[in-house]
CHARMM internal coordinates of N, CA and C (Angstrom, degrees):
IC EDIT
DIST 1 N 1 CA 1.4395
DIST 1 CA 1 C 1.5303
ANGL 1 N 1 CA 1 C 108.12
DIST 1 C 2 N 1.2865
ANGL 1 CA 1 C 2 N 115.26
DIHE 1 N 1 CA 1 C 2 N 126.35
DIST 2 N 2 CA 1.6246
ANGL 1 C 2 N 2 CA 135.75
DIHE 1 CA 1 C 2 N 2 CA -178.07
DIST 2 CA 2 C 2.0319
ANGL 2 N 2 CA 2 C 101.59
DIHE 1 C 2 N 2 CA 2 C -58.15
DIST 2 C 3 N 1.3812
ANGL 2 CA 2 C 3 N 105.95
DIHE 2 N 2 CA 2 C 3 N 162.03
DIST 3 N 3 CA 1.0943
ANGL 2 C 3 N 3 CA 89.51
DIHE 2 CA 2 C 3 N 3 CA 176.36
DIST 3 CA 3 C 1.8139
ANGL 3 N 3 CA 3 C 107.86
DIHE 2 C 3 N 3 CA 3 C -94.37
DIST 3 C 4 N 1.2406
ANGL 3 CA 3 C 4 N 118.07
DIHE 3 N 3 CA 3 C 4 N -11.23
DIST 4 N 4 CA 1.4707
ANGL 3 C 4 N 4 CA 132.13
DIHE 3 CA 3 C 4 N 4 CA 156.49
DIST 4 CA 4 C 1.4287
ANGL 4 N 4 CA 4 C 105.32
DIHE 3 C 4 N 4 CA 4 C -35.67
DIST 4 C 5 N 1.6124
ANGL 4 CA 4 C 5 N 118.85
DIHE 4 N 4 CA 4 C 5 N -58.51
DIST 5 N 5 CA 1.5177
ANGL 4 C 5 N 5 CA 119.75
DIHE 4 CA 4 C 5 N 5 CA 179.48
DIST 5 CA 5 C 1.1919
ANGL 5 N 5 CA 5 C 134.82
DIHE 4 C 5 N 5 CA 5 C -35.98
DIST 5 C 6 N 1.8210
ANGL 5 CA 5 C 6 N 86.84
DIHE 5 N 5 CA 5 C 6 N -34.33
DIST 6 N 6 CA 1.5916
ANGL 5 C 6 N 6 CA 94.71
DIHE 5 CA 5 C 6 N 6 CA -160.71
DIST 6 CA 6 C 1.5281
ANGL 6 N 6 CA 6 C 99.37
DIHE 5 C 6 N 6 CA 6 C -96.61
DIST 6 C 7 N 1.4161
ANGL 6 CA 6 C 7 N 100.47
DIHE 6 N 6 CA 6 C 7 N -17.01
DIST 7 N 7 CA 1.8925
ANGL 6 C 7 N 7 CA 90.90
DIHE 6 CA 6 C 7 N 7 CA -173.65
DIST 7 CA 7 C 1.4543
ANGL 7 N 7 CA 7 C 97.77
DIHE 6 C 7 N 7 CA 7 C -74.19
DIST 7 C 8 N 1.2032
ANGL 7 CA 7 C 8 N 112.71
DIHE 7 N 7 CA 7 C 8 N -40.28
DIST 8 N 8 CA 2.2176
ANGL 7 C 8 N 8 CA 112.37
DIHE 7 CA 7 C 8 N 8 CA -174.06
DIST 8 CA 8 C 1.6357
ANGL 8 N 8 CA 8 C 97.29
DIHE 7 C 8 N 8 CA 8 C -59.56
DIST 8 C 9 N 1.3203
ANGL 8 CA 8 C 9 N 119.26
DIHE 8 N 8 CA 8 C 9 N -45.87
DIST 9 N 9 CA 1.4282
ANGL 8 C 9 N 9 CA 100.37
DIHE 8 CA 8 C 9 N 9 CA -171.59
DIST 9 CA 9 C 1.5754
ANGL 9 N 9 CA 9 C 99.19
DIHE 8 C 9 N 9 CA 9 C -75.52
DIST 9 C 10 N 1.2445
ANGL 9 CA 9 C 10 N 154.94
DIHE 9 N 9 CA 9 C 10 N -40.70
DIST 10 N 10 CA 1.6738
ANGL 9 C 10 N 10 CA 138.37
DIHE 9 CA 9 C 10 N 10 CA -165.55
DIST 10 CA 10 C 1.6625
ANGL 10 N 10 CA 10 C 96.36
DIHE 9 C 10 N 10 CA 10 C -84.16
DIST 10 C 11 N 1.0995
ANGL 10 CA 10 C 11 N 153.66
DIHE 10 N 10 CA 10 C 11 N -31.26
DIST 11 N 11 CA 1.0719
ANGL 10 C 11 N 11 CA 163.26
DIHE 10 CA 10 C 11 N 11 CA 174.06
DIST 11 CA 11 C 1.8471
ANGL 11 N 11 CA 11 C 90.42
DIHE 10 C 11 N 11 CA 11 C -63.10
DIST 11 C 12 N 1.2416
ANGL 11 CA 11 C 12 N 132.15
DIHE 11 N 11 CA 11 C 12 N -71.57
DIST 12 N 12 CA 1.5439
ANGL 11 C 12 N 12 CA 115.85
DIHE 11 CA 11 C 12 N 12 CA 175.84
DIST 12 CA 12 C 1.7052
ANGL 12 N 12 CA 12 C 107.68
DIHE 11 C 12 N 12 CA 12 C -40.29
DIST 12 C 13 N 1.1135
ANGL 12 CA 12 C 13 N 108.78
DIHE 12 N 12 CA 12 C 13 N -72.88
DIST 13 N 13 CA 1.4181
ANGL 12 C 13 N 13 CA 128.04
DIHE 12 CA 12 C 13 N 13 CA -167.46
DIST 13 CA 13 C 1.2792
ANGL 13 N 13 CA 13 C 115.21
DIHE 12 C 13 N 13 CA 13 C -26.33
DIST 13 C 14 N 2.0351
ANGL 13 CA 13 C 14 N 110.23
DIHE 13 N 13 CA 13 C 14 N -33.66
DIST 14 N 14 CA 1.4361
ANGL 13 C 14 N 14 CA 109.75
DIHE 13 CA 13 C 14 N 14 CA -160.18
DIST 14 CA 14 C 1.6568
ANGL 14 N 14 CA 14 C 101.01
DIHE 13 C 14 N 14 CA 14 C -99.32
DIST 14 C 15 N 1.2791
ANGL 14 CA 14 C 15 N 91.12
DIHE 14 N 14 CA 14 C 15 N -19.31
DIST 15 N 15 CA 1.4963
ANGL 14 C 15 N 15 CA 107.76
DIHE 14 CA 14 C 15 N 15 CA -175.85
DIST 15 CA 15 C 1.8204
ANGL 15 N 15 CA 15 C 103.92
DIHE 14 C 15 N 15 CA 15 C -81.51
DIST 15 C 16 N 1.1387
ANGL 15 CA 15 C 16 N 123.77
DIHE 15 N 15 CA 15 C 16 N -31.70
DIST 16 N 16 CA 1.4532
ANGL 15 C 16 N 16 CA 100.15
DIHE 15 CA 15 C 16 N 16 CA 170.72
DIST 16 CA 16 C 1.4989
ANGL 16 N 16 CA 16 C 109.42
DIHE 15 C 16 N 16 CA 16 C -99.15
DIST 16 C 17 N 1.4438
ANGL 16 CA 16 C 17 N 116.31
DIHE 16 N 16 CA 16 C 17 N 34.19
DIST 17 N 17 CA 1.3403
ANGL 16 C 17 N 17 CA 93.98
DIHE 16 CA 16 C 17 N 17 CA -178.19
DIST 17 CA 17 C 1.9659
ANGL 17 N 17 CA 17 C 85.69
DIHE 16 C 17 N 17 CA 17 C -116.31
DIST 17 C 18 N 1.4321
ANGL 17 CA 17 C 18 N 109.99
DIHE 17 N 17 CA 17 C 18 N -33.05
DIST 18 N 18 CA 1.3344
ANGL 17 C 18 N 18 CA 104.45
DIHE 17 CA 17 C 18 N 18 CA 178.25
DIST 18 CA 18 C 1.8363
ANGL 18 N 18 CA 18 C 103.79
DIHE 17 C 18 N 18 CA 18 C -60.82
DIST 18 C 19 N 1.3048
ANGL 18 CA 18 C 19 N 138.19
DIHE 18 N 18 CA 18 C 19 N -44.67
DIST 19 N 19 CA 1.4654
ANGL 18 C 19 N 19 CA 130.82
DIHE 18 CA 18 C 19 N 19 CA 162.98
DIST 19 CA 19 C 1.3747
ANGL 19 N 19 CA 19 C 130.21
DIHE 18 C 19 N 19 CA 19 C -33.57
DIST 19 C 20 N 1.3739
ANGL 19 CA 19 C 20 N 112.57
DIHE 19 N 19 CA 19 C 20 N -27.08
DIST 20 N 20 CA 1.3661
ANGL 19 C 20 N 20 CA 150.70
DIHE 19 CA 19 C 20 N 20 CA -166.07
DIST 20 CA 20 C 1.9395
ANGL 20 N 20 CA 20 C 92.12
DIHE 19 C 20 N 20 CA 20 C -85.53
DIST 20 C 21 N 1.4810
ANGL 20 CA 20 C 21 N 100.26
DIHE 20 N 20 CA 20 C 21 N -75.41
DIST 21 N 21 CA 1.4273
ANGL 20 C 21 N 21 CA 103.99
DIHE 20 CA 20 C 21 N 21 CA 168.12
DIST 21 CA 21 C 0.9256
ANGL 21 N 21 CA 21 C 131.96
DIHE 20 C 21 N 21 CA 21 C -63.24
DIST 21 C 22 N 1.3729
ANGL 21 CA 21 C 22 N 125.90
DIHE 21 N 21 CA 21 C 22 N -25.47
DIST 22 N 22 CA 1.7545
ANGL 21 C 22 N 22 CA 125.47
DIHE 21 CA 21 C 22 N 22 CA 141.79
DIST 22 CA 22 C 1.5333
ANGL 22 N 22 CA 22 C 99.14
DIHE 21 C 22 N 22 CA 22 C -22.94
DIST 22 C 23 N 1.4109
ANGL 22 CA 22 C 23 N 100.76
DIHE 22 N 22 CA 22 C 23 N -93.47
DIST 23 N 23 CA 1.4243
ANGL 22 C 23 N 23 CA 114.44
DIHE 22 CA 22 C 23 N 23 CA -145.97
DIST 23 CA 23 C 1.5143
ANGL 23 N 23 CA 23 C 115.29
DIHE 22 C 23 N 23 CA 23 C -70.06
DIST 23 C 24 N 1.6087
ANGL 23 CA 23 C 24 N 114.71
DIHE 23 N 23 CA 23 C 24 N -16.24
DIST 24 N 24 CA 1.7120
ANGL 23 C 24 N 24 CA 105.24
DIHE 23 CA 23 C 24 N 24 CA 155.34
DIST 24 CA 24 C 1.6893
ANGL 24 N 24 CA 24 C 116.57
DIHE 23 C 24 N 24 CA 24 C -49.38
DIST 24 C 25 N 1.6923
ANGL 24 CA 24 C 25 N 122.49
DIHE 24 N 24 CA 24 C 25 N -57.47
DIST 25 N 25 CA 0.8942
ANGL 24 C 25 N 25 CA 153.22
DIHE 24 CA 24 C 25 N 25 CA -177.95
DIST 25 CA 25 C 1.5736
ANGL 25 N 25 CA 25 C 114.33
DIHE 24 C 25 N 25 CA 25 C -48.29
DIST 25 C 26 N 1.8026
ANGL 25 CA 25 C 26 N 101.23
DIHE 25 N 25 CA 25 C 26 N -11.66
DIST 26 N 26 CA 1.4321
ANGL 25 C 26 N 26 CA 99.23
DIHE 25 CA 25 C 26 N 26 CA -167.55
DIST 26 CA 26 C 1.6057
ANGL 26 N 26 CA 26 C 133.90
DIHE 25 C 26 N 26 CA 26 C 53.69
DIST 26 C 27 N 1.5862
ANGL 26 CA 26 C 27 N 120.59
DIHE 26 N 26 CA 26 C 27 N -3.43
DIST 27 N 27 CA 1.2255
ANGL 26 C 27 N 27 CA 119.67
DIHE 26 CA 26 C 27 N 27 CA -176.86
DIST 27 CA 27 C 1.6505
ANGL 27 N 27 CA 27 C 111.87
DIHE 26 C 27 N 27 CA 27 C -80.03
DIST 27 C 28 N 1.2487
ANGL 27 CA 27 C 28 N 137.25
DIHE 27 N 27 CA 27 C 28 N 166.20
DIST 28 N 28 CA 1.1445
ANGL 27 C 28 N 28 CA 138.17
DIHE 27 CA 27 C 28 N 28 CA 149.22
DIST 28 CA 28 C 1.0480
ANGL 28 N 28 CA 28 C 134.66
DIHE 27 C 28 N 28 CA 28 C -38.38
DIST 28 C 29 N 1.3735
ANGL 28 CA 28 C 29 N 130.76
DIHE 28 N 28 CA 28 C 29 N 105.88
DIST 29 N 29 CA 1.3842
ANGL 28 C 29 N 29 CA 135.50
DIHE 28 CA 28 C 29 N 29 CA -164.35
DIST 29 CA 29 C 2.0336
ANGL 29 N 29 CA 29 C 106.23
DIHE 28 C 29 N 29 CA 29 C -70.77
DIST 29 C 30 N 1.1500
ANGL 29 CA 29 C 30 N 124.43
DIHE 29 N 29 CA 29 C 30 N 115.68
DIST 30 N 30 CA 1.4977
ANGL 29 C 30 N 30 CA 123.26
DIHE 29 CA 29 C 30 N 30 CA 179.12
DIST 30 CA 30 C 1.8601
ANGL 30 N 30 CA 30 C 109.77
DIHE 29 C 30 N 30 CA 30 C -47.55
DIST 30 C 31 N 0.9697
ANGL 30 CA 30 C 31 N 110.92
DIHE 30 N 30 CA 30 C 31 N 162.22
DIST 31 N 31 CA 1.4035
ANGL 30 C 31 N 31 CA 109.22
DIHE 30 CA 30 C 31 N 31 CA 178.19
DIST 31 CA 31 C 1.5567
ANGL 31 N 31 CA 31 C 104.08
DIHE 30 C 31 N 31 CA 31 C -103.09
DIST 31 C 32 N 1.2861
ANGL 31 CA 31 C 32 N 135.92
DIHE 31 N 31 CA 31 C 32 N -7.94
DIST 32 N 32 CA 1.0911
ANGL 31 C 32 N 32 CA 138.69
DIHE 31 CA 31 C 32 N 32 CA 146.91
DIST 32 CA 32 C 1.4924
ANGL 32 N 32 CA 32 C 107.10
DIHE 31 C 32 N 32 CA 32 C -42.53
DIST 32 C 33 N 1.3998
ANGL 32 CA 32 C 33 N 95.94
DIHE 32 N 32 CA 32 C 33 N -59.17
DIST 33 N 33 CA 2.0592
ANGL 32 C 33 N 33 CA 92.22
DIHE 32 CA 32 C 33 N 33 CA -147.61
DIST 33 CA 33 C 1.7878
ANGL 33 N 33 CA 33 C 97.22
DIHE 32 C 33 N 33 CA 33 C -73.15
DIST 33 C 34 N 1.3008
ANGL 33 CA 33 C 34 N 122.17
DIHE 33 N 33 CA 33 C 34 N -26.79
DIST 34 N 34 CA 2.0753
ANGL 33 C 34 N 34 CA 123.97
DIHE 33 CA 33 C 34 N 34 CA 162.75
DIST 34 CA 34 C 1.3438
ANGL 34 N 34 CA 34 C 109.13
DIHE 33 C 34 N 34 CA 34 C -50.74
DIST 34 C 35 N 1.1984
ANGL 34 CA 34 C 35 N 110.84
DIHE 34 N 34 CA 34 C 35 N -50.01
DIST 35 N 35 CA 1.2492
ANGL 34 C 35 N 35 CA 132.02
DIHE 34 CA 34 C 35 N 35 CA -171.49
DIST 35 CA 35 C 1.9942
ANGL 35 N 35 CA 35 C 97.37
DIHE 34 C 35 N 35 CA 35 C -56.67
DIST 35 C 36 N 1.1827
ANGL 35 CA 35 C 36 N 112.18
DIHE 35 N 35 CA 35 C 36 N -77.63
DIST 36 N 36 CA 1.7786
ANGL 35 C 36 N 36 CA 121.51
DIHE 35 CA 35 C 36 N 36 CA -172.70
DIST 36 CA 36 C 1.9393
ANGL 36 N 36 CA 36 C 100.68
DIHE 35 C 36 N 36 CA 36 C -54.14
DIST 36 C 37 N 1.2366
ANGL 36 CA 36 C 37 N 114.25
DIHE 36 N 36 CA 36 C 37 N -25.05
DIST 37 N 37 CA 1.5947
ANGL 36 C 37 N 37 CA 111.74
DIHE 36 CA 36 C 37 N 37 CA -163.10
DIST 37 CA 37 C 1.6633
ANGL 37 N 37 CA 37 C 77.85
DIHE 36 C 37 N 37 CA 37 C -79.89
DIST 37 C 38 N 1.5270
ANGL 37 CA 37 C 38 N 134.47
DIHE 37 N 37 CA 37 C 38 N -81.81
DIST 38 N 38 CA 1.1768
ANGL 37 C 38 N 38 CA 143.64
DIHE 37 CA 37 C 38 N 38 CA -173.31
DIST 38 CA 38 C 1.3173
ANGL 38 N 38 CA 38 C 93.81
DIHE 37 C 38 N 38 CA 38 C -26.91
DIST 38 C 39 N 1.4079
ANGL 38 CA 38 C 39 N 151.05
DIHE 38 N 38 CA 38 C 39 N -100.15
DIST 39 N 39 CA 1.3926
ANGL 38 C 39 N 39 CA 142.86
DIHE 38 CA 38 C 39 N 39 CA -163.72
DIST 39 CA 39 C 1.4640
ANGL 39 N 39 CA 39 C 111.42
DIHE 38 C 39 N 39 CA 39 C -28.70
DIST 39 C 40 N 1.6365
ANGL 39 CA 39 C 40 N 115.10
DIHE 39 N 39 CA 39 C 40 N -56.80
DIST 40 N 40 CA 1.2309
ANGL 39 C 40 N 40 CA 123.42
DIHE 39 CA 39 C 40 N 40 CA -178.55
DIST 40 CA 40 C 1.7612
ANGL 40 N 40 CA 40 C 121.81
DIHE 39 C 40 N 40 CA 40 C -56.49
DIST 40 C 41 N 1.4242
ANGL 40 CA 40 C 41 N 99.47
DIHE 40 N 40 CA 40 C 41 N -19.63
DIST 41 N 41 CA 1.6920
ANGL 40 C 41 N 41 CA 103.94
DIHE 40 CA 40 C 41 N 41 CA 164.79
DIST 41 CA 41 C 1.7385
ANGL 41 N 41 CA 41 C 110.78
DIHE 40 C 41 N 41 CA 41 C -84.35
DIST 41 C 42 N 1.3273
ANGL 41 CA 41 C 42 N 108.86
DIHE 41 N 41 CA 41 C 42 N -35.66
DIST 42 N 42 CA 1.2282
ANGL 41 C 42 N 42 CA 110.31
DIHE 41 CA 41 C 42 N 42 CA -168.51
DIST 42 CA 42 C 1.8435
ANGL 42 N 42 CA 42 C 83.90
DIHE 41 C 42 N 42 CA 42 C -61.42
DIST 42 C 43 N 1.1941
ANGL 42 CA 42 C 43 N 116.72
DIHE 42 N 42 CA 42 C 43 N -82.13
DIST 43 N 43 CA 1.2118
ANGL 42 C 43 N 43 CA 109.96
DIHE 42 CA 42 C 43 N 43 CA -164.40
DIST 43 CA 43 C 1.7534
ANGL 43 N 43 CA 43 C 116.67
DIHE 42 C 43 N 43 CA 43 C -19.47
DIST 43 C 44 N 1.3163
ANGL 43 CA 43 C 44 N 99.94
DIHE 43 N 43 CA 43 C 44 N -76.07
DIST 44 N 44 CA 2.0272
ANGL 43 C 44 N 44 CA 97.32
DIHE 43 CA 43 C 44 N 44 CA 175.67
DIST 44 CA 44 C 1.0858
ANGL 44 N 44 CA 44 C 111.84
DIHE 43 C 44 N 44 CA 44 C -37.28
DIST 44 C 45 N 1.3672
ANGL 44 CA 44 C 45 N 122.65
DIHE 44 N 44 CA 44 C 45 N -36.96
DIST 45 N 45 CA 1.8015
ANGL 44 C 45 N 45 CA 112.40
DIHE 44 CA 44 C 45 N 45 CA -171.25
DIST 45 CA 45 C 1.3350
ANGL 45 N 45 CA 45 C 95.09
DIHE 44 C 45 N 45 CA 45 C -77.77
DIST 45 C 46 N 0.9227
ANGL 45 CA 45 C 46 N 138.39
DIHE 45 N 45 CA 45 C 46 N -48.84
DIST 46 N 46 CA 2.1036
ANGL 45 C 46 N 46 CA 130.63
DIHE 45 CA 45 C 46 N 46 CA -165.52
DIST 46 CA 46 C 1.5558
ANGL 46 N 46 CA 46 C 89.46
DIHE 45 C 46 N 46 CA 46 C -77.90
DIST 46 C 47 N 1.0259
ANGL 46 CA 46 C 47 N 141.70
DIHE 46 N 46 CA 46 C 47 N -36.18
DIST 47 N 47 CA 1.5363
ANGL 46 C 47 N 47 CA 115.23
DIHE 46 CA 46 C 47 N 47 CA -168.90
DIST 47 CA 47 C 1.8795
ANGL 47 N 47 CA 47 C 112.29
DIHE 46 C 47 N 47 CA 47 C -87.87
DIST 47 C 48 N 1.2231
ANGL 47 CA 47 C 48 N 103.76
DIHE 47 N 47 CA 47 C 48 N -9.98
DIST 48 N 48 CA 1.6299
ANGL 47 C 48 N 48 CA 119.69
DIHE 47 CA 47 C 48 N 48 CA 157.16
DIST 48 CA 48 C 1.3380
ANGL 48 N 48 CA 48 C 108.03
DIHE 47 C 48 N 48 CA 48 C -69.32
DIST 48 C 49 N 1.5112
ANGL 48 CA 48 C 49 N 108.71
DIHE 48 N 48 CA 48 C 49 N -63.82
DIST 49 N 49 CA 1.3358
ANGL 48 C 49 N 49 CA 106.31
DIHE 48 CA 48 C 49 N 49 CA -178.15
DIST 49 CA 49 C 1.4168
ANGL 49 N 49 CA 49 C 126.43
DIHE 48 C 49 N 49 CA 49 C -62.96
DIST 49 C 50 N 1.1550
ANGL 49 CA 49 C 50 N 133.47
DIHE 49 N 49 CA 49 C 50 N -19.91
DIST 50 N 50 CA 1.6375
ANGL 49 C 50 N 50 CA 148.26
DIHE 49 CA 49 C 50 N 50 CA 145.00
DIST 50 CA 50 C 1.4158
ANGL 50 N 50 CA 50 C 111.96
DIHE 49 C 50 N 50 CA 50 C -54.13
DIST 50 C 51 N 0.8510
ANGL 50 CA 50 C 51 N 128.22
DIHE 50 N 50 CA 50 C 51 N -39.62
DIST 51 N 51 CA 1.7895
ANGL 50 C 51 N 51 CA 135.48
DIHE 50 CA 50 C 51 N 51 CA -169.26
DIST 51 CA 51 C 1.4983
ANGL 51 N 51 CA 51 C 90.23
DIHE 50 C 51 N 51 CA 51 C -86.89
DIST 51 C 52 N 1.4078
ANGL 51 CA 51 C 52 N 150.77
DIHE 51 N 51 CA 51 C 52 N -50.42
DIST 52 N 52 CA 1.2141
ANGL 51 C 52 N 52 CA 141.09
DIHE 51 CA 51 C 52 N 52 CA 163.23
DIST 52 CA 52 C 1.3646
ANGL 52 N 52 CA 52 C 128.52
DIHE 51 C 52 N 52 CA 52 C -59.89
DIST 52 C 53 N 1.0561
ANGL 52 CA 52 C 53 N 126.96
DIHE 52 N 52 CA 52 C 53 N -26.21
DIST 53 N 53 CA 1.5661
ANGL 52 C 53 N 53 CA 124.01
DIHE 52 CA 52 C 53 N 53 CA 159.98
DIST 53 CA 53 C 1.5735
ANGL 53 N 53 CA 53 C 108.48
DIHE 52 C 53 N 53 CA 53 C -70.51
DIST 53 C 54 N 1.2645
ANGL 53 CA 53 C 54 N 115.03
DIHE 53 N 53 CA 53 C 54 N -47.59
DIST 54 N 54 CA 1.4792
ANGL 53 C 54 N 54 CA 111.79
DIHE 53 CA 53 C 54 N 54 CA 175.53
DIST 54 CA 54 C 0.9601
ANGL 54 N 54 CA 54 C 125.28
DIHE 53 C 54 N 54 CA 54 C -60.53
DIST 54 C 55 N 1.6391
ANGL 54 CA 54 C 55 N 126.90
DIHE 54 N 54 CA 54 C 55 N -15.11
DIST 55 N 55 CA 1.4835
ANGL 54 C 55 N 55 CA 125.24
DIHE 54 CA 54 C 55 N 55 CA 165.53
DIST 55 CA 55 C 1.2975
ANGL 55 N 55 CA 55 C 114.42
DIHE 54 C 55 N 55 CA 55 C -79.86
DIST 55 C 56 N 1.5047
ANGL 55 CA 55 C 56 N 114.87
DIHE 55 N 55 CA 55 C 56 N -30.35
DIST 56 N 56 CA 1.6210
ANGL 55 C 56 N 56 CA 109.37
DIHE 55 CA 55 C 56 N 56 CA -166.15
DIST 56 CA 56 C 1.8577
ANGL 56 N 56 CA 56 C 87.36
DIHE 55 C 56 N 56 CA 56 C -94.58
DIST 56 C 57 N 1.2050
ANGL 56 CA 56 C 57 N 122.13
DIHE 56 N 56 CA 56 C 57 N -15.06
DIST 57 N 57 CA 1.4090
ANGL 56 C 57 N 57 CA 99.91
DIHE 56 CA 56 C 57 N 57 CA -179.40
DIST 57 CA 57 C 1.9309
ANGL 57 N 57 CA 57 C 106.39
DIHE 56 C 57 N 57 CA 57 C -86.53
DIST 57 C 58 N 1.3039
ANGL 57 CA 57 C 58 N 98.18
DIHE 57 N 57 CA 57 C 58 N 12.77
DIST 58 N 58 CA 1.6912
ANGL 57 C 58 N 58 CA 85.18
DIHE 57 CA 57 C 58 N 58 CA -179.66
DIST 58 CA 58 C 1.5356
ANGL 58 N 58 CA 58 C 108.23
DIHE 57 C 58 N 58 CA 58 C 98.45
DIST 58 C 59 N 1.6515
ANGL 58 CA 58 C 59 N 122.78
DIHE 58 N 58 CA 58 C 59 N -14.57
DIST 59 N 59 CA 1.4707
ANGL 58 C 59 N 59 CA 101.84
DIHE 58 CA 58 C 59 N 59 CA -163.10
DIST 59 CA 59 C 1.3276
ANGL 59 N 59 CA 59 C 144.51
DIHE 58 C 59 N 59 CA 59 C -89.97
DIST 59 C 60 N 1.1790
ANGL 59 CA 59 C 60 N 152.50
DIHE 59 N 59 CA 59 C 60 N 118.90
DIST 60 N 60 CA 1.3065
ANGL 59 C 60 N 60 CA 154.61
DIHE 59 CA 59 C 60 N 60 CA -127.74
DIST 60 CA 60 C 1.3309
ANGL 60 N 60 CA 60 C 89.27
DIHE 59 C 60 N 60 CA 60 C -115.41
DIST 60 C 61 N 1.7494
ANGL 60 CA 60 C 61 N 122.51
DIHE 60 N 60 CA 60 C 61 N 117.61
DIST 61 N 61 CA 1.0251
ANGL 60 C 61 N 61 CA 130.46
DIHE 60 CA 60 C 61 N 61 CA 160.09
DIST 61 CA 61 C 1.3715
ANGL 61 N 61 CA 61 C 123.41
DIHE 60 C 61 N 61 CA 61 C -118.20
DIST 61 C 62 N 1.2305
ANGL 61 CA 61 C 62 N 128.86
DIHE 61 N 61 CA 61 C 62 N 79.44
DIST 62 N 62 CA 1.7528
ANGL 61 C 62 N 62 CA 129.69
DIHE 61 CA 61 C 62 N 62 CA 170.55
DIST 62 CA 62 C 1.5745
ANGL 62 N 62 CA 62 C 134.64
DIHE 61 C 62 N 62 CA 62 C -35.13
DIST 62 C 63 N 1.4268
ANGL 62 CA 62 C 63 N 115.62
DIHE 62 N 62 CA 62 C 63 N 105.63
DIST 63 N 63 CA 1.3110
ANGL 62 C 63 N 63 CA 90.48
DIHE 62 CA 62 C 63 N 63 CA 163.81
DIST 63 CA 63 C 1.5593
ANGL 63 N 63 CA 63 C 141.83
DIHE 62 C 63 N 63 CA 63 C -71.35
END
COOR INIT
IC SEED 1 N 1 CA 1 C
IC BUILD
């Protein structure tokens, strides 16, 4: 696992937990912070989805 991996996955993590605290809090969630969680999923999903073609294509990537 890249160290890129690990920042998209704790970077999701913190980001749905502050959404989370939005909506305990009852306040209005910013359209910024939907906005950064949505990118921040896209990211985990394409670097999953890259890491699975590279296994079935054979590819050996070193850190």
């Amino acid at each position: 696992m890249k160290f890129q991996d690990v920042i998209a996955g704790t970077m999701t993590i913190v980001l749905l937990l502050s959404l989370i605290a939005f909506a305990m809090m009852e306040i209005e969630t910013p359209e910024e912070l939907r906005l950064a969680f949505g990118v921040s999923i896209g990211w985990v999903f394409s670097r999953g989805i890259n890491g699975y073609n590279n296994a079935r294509k054979g590819k050996v990537i070193h850190d």
